[in-house]
ROFI-300860 format. One record per residue (C-alpha): x, y, z; residue in three letters. Coordinates in steps of 0.2 Angstrom, whole numbers, plus 2048, in hexadecimal, padded with zeros to 3 digits. Layout:
BEGIN
XYZala;...
# end
This chain:
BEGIN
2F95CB7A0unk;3095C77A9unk;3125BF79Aunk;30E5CE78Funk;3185D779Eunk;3255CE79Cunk;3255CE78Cunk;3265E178Cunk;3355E0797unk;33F5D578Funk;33C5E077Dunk;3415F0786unk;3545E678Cunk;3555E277Aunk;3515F3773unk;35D5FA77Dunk;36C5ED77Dunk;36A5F276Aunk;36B60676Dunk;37B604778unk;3835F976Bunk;37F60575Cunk;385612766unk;39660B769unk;397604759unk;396615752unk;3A261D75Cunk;3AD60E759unk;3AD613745unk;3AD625749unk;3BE623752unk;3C4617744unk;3C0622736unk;3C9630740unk;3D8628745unk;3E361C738unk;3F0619743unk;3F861B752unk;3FA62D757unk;40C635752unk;40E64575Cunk;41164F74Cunk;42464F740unk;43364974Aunk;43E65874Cunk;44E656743unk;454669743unk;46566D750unk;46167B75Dunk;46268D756unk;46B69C75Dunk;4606A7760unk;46A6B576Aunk;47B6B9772unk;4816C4783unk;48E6C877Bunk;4876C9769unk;4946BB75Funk;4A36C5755unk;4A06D4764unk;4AF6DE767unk;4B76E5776unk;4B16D8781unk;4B56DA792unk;4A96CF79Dunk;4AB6BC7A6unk;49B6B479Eunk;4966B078Dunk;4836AC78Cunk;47A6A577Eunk;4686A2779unk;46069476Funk;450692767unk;44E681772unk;451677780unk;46767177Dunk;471664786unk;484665786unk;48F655782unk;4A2652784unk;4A4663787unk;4B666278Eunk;4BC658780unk;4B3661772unk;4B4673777unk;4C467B770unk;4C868F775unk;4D269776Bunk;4E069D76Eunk;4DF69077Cunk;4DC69578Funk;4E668D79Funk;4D668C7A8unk;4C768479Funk;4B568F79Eunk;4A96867A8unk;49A683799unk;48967F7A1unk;47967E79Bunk;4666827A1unk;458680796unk;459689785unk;46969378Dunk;47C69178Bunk;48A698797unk;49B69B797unk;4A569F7A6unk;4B76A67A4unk;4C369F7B2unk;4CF6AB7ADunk;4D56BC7A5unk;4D26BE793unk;4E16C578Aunk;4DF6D8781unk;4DB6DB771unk;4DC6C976Cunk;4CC6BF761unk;4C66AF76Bunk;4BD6A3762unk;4B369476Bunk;4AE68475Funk;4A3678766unk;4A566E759unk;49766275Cunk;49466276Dunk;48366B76Dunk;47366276Aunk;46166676Dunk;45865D77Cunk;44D652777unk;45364A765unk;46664B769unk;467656758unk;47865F757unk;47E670753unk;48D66B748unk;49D677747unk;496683753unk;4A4691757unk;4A16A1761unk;4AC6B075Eunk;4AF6C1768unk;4BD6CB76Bunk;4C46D5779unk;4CA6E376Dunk;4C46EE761unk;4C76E5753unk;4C16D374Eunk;4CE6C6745unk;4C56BE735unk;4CE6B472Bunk;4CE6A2729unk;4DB693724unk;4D6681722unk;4D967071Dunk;4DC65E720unk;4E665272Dunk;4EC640726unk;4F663372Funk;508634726unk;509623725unk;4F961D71Bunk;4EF62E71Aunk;4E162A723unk;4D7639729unk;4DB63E73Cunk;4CE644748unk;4CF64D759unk;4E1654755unk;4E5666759unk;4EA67374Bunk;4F5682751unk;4F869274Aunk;50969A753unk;5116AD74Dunk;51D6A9754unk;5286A1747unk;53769B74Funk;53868A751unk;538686764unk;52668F764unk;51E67E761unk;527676771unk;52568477Dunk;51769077Aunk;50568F778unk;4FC693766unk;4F26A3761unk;4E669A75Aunk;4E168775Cunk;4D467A754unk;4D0669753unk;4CF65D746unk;4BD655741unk;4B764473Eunk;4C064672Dunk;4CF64D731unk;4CA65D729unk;4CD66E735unk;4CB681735unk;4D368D73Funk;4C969E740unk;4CB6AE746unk;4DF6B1740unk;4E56C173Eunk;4F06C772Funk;5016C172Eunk;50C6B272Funk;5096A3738unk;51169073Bunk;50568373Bunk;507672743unk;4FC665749unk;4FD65D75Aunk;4F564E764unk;4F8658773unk;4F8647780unk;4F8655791unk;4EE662789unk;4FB67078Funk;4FA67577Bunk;50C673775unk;518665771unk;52265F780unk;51F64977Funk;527640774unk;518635772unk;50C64276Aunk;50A641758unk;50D65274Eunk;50C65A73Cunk;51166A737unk;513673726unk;526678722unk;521689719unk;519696721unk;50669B71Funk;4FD6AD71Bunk;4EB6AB71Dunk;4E26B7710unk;4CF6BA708unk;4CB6BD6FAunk;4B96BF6F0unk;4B86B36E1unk;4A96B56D2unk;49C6A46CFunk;4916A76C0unk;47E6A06C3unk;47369B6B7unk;4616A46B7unk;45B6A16A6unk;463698696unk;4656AB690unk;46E6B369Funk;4786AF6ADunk;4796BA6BFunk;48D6BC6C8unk;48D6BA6DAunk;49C6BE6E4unk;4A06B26F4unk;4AF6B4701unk;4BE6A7700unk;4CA6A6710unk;4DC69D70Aunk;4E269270Bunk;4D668670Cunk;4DE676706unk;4ED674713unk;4F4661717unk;4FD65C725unk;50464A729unk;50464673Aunk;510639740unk;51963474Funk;52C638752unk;537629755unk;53B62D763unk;536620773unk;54161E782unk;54A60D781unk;54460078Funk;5445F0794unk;5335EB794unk;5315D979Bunk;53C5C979Cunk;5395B779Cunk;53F5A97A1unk;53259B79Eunk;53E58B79Dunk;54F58B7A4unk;55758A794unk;55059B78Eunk;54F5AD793unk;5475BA78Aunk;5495CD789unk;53C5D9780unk;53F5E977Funk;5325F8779unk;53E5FA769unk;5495F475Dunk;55B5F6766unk;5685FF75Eunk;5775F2761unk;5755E1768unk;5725DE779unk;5815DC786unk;57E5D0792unk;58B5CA79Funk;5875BF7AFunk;5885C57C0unk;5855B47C9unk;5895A57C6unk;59B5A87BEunk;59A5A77ABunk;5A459A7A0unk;5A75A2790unk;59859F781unk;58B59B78Funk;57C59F785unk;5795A4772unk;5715B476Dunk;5605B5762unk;5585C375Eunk;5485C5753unk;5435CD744unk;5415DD74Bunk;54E5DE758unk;5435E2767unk;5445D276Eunk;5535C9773unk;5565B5777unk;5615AD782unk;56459A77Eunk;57059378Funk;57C58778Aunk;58558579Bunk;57E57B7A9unk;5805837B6unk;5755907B0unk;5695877A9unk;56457D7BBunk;56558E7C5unk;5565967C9unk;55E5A67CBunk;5695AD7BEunk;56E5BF7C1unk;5755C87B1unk;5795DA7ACunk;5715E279Bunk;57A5EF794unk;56F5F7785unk;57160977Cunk;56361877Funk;56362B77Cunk;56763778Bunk;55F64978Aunk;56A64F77Funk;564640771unk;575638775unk;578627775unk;57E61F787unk;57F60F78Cunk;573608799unk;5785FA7A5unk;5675F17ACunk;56A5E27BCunk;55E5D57BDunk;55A5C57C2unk;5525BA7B3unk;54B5AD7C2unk;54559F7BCunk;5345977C6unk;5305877C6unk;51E5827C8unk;51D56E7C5unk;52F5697CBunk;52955E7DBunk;51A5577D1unk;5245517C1unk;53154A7CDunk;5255407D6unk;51A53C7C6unk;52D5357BEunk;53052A7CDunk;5205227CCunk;52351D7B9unk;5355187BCunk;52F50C7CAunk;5205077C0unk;52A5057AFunk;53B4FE7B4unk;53D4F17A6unk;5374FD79Aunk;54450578Funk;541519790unk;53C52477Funk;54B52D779unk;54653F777unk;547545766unk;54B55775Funk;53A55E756unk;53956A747unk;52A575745unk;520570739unk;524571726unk;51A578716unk;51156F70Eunk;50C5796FEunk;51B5866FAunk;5195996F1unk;52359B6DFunk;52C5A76EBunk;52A5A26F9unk;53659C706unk;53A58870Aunk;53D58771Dunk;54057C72Bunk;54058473Cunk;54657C74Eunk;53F580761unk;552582765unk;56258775Dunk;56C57B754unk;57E576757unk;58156D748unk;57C56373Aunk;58255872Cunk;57E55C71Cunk;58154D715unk;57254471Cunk;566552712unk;55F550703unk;5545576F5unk;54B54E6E9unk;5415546DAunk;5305476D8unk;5315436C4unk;5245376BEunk;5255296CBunk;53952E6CFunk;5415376DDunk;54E5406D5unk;55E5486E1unk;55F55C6DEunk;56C5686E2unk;5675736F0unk;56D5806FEunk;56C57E710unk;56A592717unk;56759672Aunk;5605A672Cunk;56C5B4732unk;55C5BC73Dunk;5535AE746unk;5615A2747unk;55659474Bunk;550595737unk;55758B728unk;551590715unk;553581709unk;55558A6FAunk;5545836E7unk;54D5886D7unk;53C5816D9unk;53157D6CCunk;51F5846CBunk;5135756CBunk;51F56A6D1unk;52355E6E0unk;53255C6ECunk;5355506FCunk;543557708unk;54A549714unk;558548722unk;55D53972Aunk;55D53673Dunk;56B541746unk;56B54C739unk;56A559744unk;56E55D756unk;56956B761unk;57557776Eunk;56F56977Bunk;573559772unk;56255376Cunk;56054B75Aunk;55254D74Eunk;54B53D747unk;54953B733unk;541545729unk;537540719unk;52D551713unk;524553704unk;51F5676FCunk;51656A6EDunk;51C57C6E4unk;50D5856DEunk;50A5866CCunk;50D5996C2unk;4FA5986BCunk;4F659B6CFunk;4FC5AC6CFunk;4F95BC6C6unk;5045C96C0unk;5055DD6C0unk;50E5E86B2unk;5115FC6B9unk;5166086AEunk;51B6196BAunk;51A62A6B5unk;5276356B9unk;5306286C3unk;53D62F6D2unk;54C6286D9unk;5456246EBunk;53561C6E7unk;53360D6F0unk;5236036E8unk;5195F76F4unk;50D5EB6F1unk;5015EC6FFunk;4F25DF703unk;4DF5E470Aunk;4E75E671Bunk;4F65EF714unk;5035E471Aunk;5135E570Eunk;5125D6701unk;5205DB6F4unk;52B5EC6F2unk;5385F36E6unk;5406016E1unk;53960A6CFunk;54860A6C2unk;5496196B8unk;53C6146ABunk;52E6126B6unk;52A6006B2unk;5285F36C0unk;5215E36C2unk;51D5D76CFunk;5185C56CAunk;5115B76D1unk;5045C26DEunk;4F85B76E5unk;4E75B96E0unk;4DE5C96EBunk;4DB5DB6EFunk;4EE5E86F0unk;4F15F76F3unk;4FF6006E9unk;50A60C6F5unk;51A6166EFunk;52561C6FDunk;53162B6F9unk;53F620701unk;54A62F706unk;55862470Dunk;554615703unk;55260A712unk;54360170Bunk;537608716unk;52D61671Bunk;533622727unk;52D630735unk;53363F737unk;539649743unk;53765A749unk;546660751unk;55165B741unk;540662736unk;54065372Cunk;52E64D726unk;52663D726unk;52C634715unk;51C637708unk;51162B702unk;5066276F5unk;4F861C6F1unk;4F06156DFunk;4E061B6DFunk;4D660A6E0unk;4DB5F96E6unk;4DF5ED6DAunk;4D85DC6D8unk;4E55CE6D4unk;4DD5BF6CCunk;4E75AF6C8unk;4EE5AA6B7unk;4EA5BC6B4unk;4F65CC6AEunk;4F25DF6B1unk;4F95EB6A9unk;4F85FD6B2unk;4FE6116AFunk;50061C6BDunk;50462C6BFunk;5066306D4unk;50A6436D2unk;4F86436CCunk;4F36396DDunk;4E36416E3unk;4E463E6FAunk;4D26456FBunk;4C96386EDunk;4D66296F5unk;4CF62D708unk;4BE62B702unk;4BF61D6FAunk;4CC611704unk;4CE61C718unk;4BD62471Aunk;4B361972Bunk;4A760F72Aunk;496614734unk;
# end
């Protein structure tokens, strides 16, 4: 009798272990079956925040109040709002923007001018809450009169000197037409360039207008630094609407007109550049050895550099001048000794740089180009120990290097050699040029050039040979620097690049002027090759590596061979440029022949392709 207890007992704990388990199990496949994933919380809002409502309603007239409210449809977040905001025409004291929950305000700090349109674009600085999504070109428009301004101008901002689009500039509208207005008064109506360079400046008034652009470095709205870049359109601009007819499409049988509002112009380009116009400075000196001091200035000097020493005396020819390609920065190898073994050497610079009335004046700088020497004691020391250690050794002599030579020359390229200090003489007659025939060295007429810039340069020149090989060589002595060391021999061999190496490219120009300067350009646009177009337009360059170029022409008005800025006070405008519309791929052992046409030169298609940022 008990085991069938028991046995009862243990059939009721398995009858219901099974009942629990079916039970979980279907709720188990009952939430499965339900849910095939995890749970998303609905769509991802993409939408920007909506305005819903204005106190003032936007575009109201006679406005006469301090705050601006504005309601949105949800919760918004400003960002950058002191950067992005623009008010037009601009204020001296900036509205105070803040934000609380799905409401805007705007604060005025100060009295509104009568009968005047304002206009606030936000650009993008208004995002909802939650997803960051921005309200893009969001402007604000009232007036304090009875009347609101309506029309519209736009357009584009490139950089004058490789038309990339510019962002972030001001545009500025001015009545006043005289020419000083840019330089001492405010605008009448102002906006900002987007990502794109492109701008609109809304709300004008009929009339005539100046229109410049302005990277306004102190934000006081006109231009008054020299180092703001500016653009401005040299004829004046009357913004106008009118209605234009676009014929749609409703069946293959008719077709509807609809009439649409067009503000002009729309299409404006400016070029912005900056004036050359920097004060000139000394900017550092040098005197790493005691040989050598070095001056750099900010830019190019006008003259050369006068120096005269204060203390010690000067002996006549005590150094020799160098100056660079650029003429920014000037060198001072000391020839005298006495100089060269004092620490302190006081000298006078006397350099030329504009006064106020953009006049040139010389300007005398004292100074002393002290020399500091951090391993005298040590290398004394470090010399006596060899001297004692090493007395029946016979010392090196030192030698005069050269920097190192090519090895592999361009067809037109330049045969060098270059030395760590300036050379008092040489003797030709220990340099020769020999021409590798077969197993023979054979002697070659040659010239021996040193550069007229960096004086420490010497060009061997010679018609070279494409495919051939050459040895230069120099006997011991054959040259001797301003401090009496001698270079040892010299026994170098260069190969000359063969013509198959290279490719070609045949221009044929349309309409050619006499100003245009054509440049070879490569991918990072750095000048490869230049010449002027002859009359009938065709131009080649031969023996271009192989790679991607640019083609640039340059309306070279002073023919100097390079492109210029302008300048605002004389009204002279950036020099004008033009690009080929697409790069063009040199391949070795390979000719292109090319048509172009730059009057037909498209700025819009050339920025998309070759200016616009990458993401």
């Amino acid at each position: 009798m008990a085991k069938k207890i028991e046995i009862k007992h243990i059939l009721r704990g398995v009858t219901l272990t099974r009942c629990i388990g079916l039970v979980l199990f279907l709720l188990l496949l009952i939430w499965s079956c339900a849910s095939t994933g995890y749970p998303q919380g609905g769509p991802k809002d993409e939408d920007p925040p909506v305005m819903l409502r204005s106190v003032p309603p936007i575009n109201s007239l006679n406005f006469q109040g301090k705050e601006i409210t504005i309601y949105f449809d949800e919760i918004i977040q400003v960002k950058d709002i002191f950067q992005k905001l623009v008010v037009s025409p601009p204020m001296n004291k900036r509205p105070i923007v803040t934000t609380r929950g799905k409401i805007l305000s705007i604060v005025f700090e100060e009295e509104l001018q009568s009968n005047t349109t304002y206009t606030l674009d936000f650009a993008d600085a208004i995002a909802d809450n939650n997803e960051g999504n921005i309200l893009e070109n969001f402007r604000f428009s009232f007036a304090t009169g009875l009347e609101i301004d309506s029309l519209t101008i736009s357009g584009y901002l490139f950089n004058a000197s490789d038309l990339a689009p510019v962002a972030g500039a001001f545009i500025m509208a001015y009545n006043n037409l005289s020419d000083t207005a840019f330089t001492t008064q405010v605008p009448v109506r102002l906006a900002k360039t987007a990502l794109n360079g492109s701008f609109s400046l809304q709300n004008m008034a009929e009339g005539e207008y100046r229109i410049y652009a302005l990277e306004d470095a102190n934000r006081n709205f006109f231009y008054d630094q020299p180092g703001e870049r500016i653009a401005w359109l040299p004829e004046l601009i009357t913004p106008t609407m009118e209605y234009r007819e676009r014929i749609d499409s409703i069946a293959p049988d008719s077709v509807s007109i609809h009439k649409y509002q067009v503000f002009l112009p729309d299409s404006l380009e400016l070029f912005i550049f900056q004036e050359d116009n920097a004060a000139q400075y000394l900017k550092d000196r040098k005197r790493q050895t005691r040989n050598k001091i070095d001056f750099i200035f900010n830019r190019s000097l006008t003259e050369p550099l006068r120096i005269e020493a204060i203390n010690p005396k000067a002996t006549k020819d005590w150094f020799i001048y160098e100056k660079n390609m650029f003429n920014d920065s000037i060198t001072l190898w000391l020839t005298d000794t006495t100089f060269i073994k004092s620490d302190s050497l006081f000298v006078e610079l006397g350099y030329f740089v504009k006064d106020s009335l953009d006049q040139f004046i010389l300007k005398k700088d004292t100074l002393n180009a002290f020399f500091f020497d951090t391993s005298g004691a040590a290398a004394t020391q470090r010399r006596g120990r060899r001297s004692e250690a090493n007395k029946d050794e016979i010392e090196k002599i030192e030698m005069l290097q050269h920097d190192p030579m090519k090895r592999s020359l361009e067809l037109l390229g330049e045969f060098d050699i270059n030395f760590p200090t300036p050379i008092a003489n040489f003797d030709l007659s220990m340099l020769n040029l020999f021409h590798q025939v077969d197993t023979n060295r054979v002697p070659v007429k040659f010239s021996f050039i040193q550069d007229t810039i960096r004086i420490r340069r010497y060009v061997i020149n010679h018609p070279w040979q494409p495919g051939e090989r050459y040895y230069f060589t120099a006997d011991s002595t054959a040259f001797t620097d301003i401090y009496g060391l001698h270079t040892d021999a010299i026994n170098h061999a260069v190969s000359i690049k063969t013509t198959d190496s290279y490719g070609e490219i045949y221009i044929d120009i349309e309409n050619p002027q006499d100003n245009w300067l054509l440049q070879v350009l490569n991918r990072q646009e750095k000048l490869v090759r230049q010449a002027y177009i002859p009359n009938n337009g065709k131009i080649a360059f031969r023996f271009l590596s192989p790679g991607e170029y640019f083609l640039r022409i340059i309306e070279d008005n002073n023919r100097n061979g390079e492109w210029d800025t302008g300048n605002y006070s004389e009204k002279i405008q950036p020099e004008k440029i033009y690009y080929y519309p697409e790069t063009v791929n040199i391949r070795a052992n390979w000719e292109i022949f090319m048509e172009w046409n730059p009057n037909e030169f498209d700025i819009y298609d050339f920025v998309e392709r070759h200016r616009k940022k990458k993401k």
